[in-house]
ZATORZA-908642 format. One record per residue (C-alpha): z, x, y. Coordinates in steps of 0.02 Angstrom, whole numbers, padded with zeros to 5 digits, always signed. Example, Ala and Ser with C-alpha at 12.3 -4.5 7.8 and 13.67 -1.06 7.14 Angstrom:
! residues 2
+00390+00615-00225/+00357+00684-00053/
END
This chain:
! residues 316
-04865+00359+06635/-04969+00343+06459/-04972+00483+06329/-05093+00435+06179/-05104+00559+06031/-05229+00533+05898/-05189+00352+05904/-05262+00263+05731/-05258+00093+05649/-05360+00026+05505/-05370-00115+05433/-05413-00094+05244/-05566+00015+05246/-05609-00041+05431/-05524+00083+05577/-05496-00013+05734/-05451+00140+05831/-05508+00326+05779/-05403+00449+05848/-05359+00395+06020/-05321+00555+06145/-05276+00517+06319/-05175+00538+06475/-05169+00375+06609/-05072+00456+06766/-04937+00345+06883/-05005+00210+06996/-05169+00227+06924/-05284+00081+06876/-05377+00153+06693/-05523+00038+06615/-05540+00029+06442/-05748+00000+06440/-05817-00082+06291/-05913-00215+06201/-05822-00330+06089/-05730-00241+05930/-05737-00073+06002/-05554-00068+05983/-05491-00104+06155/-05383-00259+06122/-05308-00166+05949/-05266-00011+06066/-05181-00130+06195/-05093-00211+06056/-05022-00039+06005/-04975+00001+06168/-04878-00167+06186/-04788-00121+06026/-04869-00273+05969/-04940-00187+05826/-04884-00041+05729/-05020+00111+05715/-05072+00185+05549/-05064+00350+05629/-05038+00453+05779/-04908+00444+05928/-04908+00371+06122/-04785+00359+06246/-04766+00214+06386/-04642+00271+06540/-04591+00398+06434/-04539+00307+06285/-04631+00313+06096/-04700+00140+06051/-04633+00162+05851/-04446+00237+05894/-04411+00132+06067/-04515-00024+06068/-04373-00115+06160/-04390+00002+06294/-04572+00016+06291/-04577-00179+06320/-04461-00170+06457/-04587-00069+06547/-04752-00157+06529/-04823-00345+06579/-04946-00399+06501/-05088-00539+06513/-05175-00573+06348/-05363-00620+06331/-05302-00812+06287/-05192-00913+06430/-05031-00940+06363/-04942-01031+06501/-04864-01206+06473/-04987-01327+06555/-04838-01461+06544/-04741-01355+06660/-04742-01314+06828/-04800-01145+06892/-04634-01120+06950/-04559-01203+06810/-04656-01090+06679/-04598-00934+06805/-04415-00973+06801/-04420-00965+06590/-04491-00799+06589/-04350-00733+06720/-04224-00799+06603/-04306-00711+06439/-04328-00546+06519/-04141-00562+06594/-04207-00534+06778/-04053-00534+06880/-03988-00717+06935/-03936-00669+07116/-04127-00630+07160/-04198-00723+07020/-04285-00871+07170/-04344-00739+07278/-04425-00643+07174/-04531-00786+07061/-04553-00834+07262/-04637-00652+07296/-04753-00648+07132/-04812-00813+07167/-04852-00748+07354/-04944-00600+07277/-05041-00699+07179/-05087-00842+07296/-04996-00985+07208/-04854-01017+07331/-04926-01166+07365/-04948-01255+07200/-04788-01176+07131/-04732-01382+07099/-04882-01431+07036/-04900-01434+06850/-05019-01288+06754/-05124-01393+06679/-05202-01446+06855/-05233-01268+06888/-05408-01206+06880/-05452-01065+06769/-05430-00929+06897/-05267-01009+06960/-05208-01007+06767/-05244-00823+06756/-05162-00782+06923/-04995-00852+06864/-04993-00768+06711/-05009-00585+06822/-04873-00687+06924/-04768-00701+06749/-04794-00542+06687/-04726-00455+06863/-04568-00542+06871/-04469-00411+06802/-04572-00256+06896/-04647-00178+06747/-04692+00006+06772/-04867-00017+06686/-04966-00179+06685/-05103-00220+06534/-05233-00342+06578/-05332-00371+06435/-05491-00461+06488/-05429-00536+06629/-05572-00626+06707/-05644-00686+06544/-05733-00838+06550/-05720-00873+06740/-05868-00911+06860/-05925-00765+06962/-05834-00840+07117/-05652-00834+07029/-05688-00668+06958/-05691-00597+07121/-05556-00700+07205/-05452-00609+07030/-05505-00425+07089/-05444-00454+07244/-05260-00505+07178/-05298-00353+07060/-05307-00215+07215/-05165-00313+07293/-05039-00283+07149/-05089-00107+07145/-05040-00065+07352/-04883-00195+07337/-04816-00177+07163/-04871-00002+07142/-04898-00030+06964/-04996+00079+06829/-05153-00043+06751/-05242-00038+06612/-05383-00141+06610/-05491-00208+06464/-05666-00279+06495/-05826-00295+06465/-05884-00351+06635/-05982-00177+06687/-05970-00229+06892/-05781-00262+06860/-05731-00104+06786/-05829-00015+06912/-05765-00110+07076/-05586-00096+07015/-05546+00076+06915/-05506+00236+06972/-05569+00330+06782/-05670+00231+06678/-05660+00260+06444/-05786+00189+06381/-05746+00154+06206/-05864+00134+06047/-05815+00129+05865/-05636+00156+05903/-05659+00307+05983/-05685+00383+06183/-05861+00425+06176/-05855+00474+06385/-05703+00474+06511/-05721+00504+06706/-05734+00398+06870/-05862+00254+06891/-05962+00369+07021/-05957+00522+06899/-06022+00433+06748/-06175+00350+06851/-06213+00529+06878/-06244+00586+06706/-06409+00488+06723/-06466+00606+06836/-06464+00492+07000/-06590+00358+07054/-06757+00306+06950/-06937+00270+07010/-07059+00179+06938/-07219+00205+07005/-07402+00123+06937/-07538+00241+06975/-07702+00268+06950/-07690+00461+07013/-07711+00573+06830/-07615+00725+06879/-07477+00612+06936/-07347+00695+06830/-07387+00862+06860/-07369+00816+07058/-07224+00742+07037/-07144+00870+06960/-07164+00985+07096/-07021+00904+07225/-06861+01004+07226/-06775+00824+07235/-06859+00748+07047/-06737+00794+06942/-06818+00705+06768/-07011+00655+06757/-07107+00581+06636/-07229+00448+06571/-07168+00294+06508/-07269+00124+06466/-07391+00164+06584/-07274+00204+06744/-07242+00354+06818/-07030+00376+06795/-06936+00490+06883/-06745+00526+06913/-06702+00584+07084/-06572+00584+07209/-06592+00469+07338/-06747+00334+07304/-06740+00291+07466/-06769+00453+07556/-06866+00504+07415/-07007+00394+07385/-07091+00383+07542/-07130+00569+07503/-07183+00559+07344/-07299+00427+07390/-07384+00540+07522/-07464+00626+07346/-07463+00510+07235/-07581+00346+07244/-07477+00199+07231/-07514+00026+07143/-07344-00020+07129/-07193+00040+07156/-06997+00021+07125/-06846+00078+07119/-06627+00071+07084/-06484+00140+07040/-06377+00164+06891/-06259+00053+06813/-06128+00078+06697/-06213-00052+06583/-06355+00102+06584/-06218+00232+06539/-06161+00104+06395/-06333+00109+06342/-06369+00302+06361/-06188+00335+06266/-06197+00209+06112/-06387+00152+06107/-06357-00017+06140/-06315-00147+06272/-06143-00208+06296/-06119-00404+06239/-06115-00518+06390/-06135-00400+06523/-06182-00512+06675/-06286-00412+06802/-06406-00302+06670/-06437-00119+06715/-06596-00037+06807/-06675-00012+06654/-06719-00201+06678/-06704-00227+06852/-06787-00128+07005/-06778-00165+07188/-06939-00186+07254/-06993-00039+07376/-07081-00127+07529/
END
């Protein structure tokens, strides 16, 4: 659905995006991981034709974003990072100018603002004005918007930004809905590390304008090697014990505790603790906030849940 070649922009001496490579398949929903100015937003902007790249090529439906923008455009929705609704209008009101600018057919022009606003739980508070709407509701009607004229490929560029955990949710659910009824390619821009993982199928995580790791949510967990163990203990050969189980796949030393990567913490623990004396000990799994980490040295801005580097479920 997506064909990205060496995709570049700069601005001045600053590049955006470095040579963008990559494939996004039909009916597929693709995150675009990264913390803020890692280039997602400029390569969403390219993709919408909304900004012309320095260098490089990409197709979206089949059609180049430089040679057939009209058609490219015809293709996509889109919901920017910034609400753009008109709170003076009604929902349905604000719906029915968008049909008109994107020339959706008058003889089914009612039924179908009627069916977006279905999807996206609005129905009933299509006659109430926007600017009553809560944040989530806002965000829900600009999917609603950007559906009307069944776009092949939707971009959702930080959708759940600034919403309380609660809407966020209520959002992914709308999100997986669109996907099995609309049967729509996404491309989805965020920051949130439990989002992205909950709702894509392959996961780029972006850093410095360039993919610095591409694969599912449950592959790139992986490449931490599985589940970590912190054990406190007193035992001196502890290590060297430790390192003995088929199932420890790292160990080592760390700030006084004992750390170990295996496969299953649950399964695994109770046996290492049969050799190993215990004065504390925890474990959890991996995040993608810990592959951010592992991949670009740092932690992503604004990530909400923090990784198992910081946290560690108590083994009882």
């Amino acid at each position: 659905m997506i064909n990205i070649k060496g995709l570049v922009k700069r601005y001045g001496r600053l590049t955006a995006v470095d040579g963008l490579t990559l494939d996004i398949e039909d009916n597929e929903v693709f995150g675009l991981l990264g913390s803020n100015g890692a280039g997602k937003t400029t390569t969403i902007h390219m993709l919408a034709t909304l900004l012309k790249p320095t260098a490089g090529t990409a197709t979206v439906n089949g059609y180049d974003i430089v040679a057939q923008p009209s058609k490219v455009r015809e293709s996509i929705g889109i919901v920017f990072q910034a609400p753009s609704s008109d709170d003076m209008l009604t929902g349905y009101e604000n719906l029915h100018i968008h049909a008109l600018l994107y020339s959706v057919p008058s003889k089914g022009r009612r039924k179908r603002i009627e069916e977006v606003l279905e999807l996206v739980g609005l129905a009933d508070r299509k006659n109430d004005r926007v600017k009553t709407y809560s944040g989530g509701m806002r965000r829900r009607l600009e999917i609603a918007r950007g559906l009307l004229h069944k776009p092949k490929v939707m971009f959702l560029d930080e959708p759940t930004l600034g919403l309380d955990p609660a809407s966020r949710e209520t959002m992914w659910r709308y999100v997986r809905r669109l996907v099995e009824e609309e049967k729509v390619t996404i491309i989805l821009t965020t920051h949130y590390m439990e989002e992205a993982d909950v709702l894509c199928d392959r996961i780029g995580v972006i850093d410095k304008g360039r993919i610095v790791a591409l694969d599912t949510p449950a592959n790139l967990k992986a490449l931490l090697g599985g589940d970590i163990i912190r054990i406190k203990t007193p035992t001196k050969n502890a290590l060297e014990i430790a390192s003995k189980f088929d199932f420890v796949h790292k160990a080592e030393m760390k700030d006084g505790f004992l750390v170990l990567a295996v496969k299953d913490a649950k399964r695994s623990l109770p046996e290492i603790l049969q050799g190993i004396e215990a004065e504390s000990a925890e474990f959890a799994s991996p995040t993608l906030n810990d592959v951010f980490i592992q991949l670009t040295g740092r932690n992503i801005k604004e990530e909400p849940e923090g990784g198992f580097m910081e946290k560690f479920a108590k083994y009882d």
